[in-house]
Steps between C-alpha positions, in 0.01 A plus 500: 500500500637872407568640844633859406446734206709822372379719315727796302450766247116445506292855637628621813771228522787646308781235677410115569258457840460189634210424709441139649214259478425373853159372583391875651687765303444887605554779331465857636635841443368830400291567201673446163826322621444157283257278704222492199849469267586161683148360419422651130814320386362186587238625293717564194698171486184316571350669227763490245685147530319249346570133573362124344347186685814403628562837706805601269524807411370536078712783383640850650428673169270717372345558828227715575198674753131398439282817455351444854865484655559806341251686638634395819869516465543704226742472175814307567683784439303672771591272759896529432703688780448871483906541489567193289780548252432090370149432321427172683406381820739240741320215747718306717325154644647293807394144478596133621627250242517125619854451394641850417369628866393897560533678163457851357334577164539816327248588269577762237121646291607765257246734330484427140657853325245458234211411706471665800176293631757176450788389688701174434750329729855557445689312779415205791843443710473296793701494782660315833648686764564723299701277230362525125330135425322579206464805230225480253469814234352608218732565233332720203596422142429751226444144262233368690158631570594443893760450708721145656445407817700280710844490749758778450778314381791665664322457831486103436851410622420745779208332693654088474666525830192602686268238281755232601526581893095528488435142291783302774356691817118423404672101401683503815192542708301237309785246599499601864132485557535144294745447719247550844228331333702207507636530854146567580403170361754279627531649840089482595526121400788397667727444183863459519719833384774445268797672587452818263112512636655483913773823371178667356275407817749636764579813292143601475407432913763704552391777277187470733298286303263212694398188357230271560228785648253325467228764643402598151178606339552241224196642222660828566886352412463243239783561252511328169814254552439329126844312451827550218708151616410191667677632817205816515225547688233290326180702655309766617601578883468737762830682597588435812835730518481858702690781375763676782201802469273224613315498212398157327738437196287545195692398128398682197195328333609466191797262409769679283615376192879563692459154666537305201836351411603794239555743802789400741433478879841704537462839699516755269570375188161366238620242235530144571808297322691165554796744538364730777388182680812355526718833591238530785433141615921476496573825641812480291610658139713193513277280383504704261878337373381176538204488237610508156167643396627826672912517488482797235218667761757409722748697341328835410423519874809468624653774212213711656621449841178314577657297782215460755102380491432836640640671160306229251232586640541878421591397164209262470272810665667695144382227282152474620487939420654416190213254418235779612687771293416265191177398584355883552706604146319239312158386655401862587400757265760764573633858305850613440455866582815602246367317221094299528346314188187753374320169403486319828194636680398255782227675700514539869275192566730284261745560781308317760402209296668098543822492297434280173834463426834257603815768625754496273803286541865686587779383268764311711790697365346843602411408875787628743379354866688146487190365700277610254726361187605140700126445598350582097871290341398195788129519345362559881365777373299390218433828274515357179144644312544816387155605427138386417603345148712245703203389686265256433151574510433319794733669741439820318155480664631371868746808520173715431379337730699537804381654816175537347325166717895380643804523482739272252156368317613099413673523118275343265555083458556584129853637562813333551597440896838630380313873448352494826820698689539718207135592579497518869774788491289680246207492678688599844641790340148615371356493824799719627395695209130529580573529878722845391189599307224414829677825647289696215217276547476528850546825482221492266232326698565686821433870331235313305333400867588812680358709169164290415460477872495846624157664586433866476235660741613859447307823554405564132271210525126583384192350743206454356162303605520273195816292400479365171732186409582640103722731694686274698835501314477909439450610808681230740293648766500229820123547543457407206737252432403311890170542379604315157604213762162465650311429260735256367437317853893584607346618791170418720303704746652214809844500366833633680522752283152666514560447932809675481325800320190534731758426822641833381234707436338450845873549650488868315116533561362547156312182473363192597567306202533558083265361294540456107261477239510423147349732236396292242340521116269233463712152626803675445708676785676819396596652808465552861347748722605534883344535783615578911231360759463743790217452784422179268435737183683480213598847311691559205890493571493872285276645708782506850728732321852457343699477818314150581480383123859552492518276819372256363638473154834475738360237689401324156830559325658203763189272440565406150620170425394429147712376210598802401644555861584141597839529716647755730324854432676816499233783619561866458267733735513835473446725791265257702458663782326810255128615684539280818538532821824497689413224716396311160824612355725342756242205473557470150834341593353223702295455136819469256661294752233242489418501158892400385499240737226375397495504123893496509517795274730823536386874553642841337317794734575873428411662796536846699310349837668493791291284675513255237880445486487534912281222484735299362812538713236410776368183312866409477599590865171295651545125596146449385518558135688274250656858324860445507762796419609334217170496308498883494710723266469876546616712232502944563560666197631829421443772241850512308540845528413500861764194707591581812907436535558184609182340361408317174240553223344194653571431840480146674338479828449221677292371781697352777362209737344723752319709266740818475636621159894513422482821340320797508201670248514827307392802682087548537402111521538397877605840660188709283282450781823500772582854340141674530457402855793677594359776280194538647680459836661796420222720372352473812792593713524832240108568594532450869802734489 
């Protein structure tokens, strides 16, 4: 899930502001400082990226504003920073990758110079702690009617160290929970450890660990132990291992492809070969003199002044980058920035689509690593088809095929056993291919789900007494969209949701309970009408005034649950606390807390209530509410003309554990009141004097 968004050279933002995505996210400041910014360019990249069935983004060009959007955001070039010097406008995107861990995407939309209601994507780089991983650009060709996408390729060469140190750390950790499983297994029935399995078993108790706790919830930790060998765990089982946290040990669901036997179980390094085995199993290059296979390996190593196991397997580390430099050259669309082919055009989806193709072999004679050169001369390292045209038919199809339903599909009966290596290496290097490419995808879905997932209940919203359902996808309105739901039977007048709804407005005093009705035209429903029951009679919702019919399309916008919202909902409110009440503002806390817990969605609030955000750091400091500090991100913005020294455009606050803040508002929020006591006070001194 995206946890954090930046946002640069897009109205009010001139430089790049980040702003997190907790489950509770504040903003607050004075009037015109950005917090409407934050949520209209939501808005716009909802609005303009377009992406298929699969989640994956379609295409970054020739993007555009619907008329409606536009009469809500305005032109595209209306929206760029009031200083900018760059037509185009720059997202950044923190998300979580399975194997590639916490990465940044940079997301670069310029405004088409032609066109100004069109923009097009230029650039998506993505980042890890700060090291380039991957640059994707758009490289415009006066020959073709649009531009090349795909990896820059002077920054190929670049980004191999940190894909190699990601693919062996994420490998690593599927061989040491592999490695608990089957402690796990043998220790809870009594089975005898072999003498590797005893090393393992005291280094992990005295790392903390505690095996056999059997005091387990078992529904609750059933792990999926499906086996790779004879000597694996066989079948489904309850962990029964605690964690030095005291947490019950929980391995990753899904079993990675970097158990089978073309990854090496050797710390650090990926490849598996007969020659790696037996430099690790010996713990000797000497062995090394003694095969014949080797003796010219031998050799080159010691000319390199390759003399211990320590320094082979550096070198062997070089060879496996050296096998990743070839694979992203040649199974991944990329562009030579000095000189790019006008008549390749791959579009952006085309880069997140399977490979279809076998890497291309090295020549012998041009490989410098010895490793590399002894391990493709020895035929260990069976790279012998060049391309497609060397394949027959039949594996043509099972390379397709791979990591679509499993991984290493079974090679057709039709080819020769003898093939079957050749094949295997192919089809490992394609899903090292593919698993480069997932950071796009996943990338991909995650905006996709944070995008198609976010809910709008701003203040520009029209009520009405009617809502009719032909307007549904216009006017994204949550009373009308909720109301969509209900008569589609999504929800029910004794469901949770409809409880949750009438629990709140009797907490806030408006109503007993809401009551829906269809309007319909003959048999046909075409809309909804609603209703609030008071002194058990029902009057139109329109009739109480906007204050509560903004209320409760609020209250709405965290009740919907249908498929186009299925997932973890993003809701933007805008000023909630607008026409009520201060006691009902600081209640409207107690509100957003419950509804995220209980529809496990996250909330964007602008705000200028003080009671509402004091709320909070009491929700947080209380032992009886679930709120913890961590759920709540506070964000105080500042006019750029107007930052106090010291301070940022967008300053972090946080709530600490007993409710107080770490950092202090702009003047007028919590001393305004403070500062006119002390006013008065002294008015009335002057009179009296």
């Amino acid at each position: 899930m995206i946890n954090k968004i930046g946002i640069q050279n897009f109205r009010i933002f001139h430089e790049l502001q980040c702003f997190n995505l907790d489950k509770i996210n504040i903003l607050t400041g004075t009037n015109g400082v950005g917090k409407s910014t934050f949520k209209n360019a939501f808005r716009l990249l909802k609005e303009v990226l377009v992406f298929d069935e699969k989640q994956h983004l379609v295409s970054l060009d020739n993007l555009t504003l619907s008329a409606e959007q536009k009469l809500i955001l305005g032109s595209l070039n209306a929206n760029m920073s009031y200083d900018s010097k760059t037509e185009g406008f720059f997202f950044s995107f923190c998300f979580k990758h399975d194997i590639y861990g916490d990465l940044t995407a940079k997301l670069q939309l310029d405004i088409n110079e032609n066109l100004q209601d069109k923009c097009q994507g230029t650039q998506l780089i993505f980042y890890t702690d700060n090291e380039l991983l991957a640059h994707y650009a758009l490289i415009s060709d006066n020959h073709a009617e649009i531009g090349s996408w795909g990896l820059i390729y002077d920054s190929v060469e670049n980004v191999v160290p940190q894909i190699h140190h990601a693919l062996t750390t994420h490998k690593d950790l599927m061989h040491e929970q592999e490695y608990l499983c089957l402690l796990d297994k043998k220790l809870s029935e009594n089975q005898l450890l072999s003498a590797k399995e005893n090393e393992l078993y005291e280094r992990y108790q005295s790392m903390g660990y505690t095996f056999n706790a059997f005091d387990i919830d078992d529904e609750k930790h059933k792990i999926n132990t499906s086996s790779y060998s004879e000597d694996e765990i066989k079948e489904q089982r309850s962990s029964t291992i605690l964690l030095p946290n005291g947490n019950h040990f929980e391995p990753l669901d899904n079993r990675s492809p970097f158990l089978k036997k073309d990854y090496t179980n050797v710390q650090g390094l990926l490849f598996n070969s007969e020659l790696l085995k037996l430099v690790s199993e010996e713990n000797s290059l000497a062995i090394l003199r003694k095969n014949s296979k080797y003796h010219v390996l031998s050799n080159e190593l010691t000319k390199a002044n390759v003399t211990t196991v320590e320094a082979f397997k550096t070198m062997y580390k070089e060879f496996e980058k050296d096998v990743l430099l070839i694979l992203l050259e040649t199974m991944t669309p990329s562009i030579n920035t000095e000189a790019y082919p006008g008549s390749i055009t791959p579009s952006f989806l085309e880069l997140l689509s399977p490979c279809k193709k076998a890497p291309t072999a090295p020549d012998n004679k041009n490989v410098k690593n010895p490793i590399f050169r002894a391990l493709l001369d020895t035929e260990e390292l069976s790279w012998k088809r060049a391309n497609n045209s060397a394949l027959t038919s039949g594996l043509i199809t099972a390379i397709q095929n791979v990591g679509k339903n499993k991984y290493n599909q079974t090679t057709p009966s039709s080819d020769k056993q003898a093939n079957e290596d050749d094949f295997l290496f192919h089809s490992t290097l394609r899903y090292l291919s593919d698993n480069y490419k997932s950071i796009a995808v996943e990338f991909s879905k995650q905006l996709y789900k944070l995008l198609n997932n976010s809910i709008f209940a701003h203040s520009d919203l029209s009520f009405s007494n009617n809502y009719f359902l032909s307007d549904v996808n216009r006017e994204k309105n949550p009373l009308l969209i909720f109301g969509a739901e209900f008569l589609n039977d999504l929800h029910y007048d004794s469901s949770d949701t409809i409880k949750f709804i009438n629990k709140w407005l009797n907490e806030f005093e408006i109503a007993e309970k809401m009551v829906i009705k269809p309007i319909t035209a003959g048999d046909e429903k075409i809309g909804v009408s609603y209703f609030l029951k008071v002194n058990k009679k029902e009057r139109p919702l329109i009739n109480f005034g906007r204050g509560i019919n903004q209320f409760v399309c609020n209250l709405l916008s965290f009740c919907m649950n249908g498929a186009n919202y299925a997932g973890h909902n993003t809701i933007f409110l805008e000023e909630p606390e607008v026409n009520l009440h201060p006691s009902f503002q600081s209640k409207l806390a107690e509100m957003v807390t419950d509804a995220v817990e209980k529809f496990n969605c996250s909330v964007v609030i602008e705000t200028h209530s003080e009671y509402f955000i004091r709320k909070f750091q009491y929700l947080v400091a209380s032992p009886k509410h679930k709120v913890k500090a961590d759920d709540i991100s506070i964000s105080y913005l500042y006019h750029p003309d107007k930052i106090p020294a010291g301070k940022k455009q967008v300053e972090k606050l946080i709530i600490e554990e007993d409710g107080g803040l770490d950092g202090e508002f702009g003047k007028g929020f919590f001393d305004e009141a403070s500062n006119w006591k002390r006013e008065l006070m002294r008015l009335k001194h002057a009179q009296k004097n």
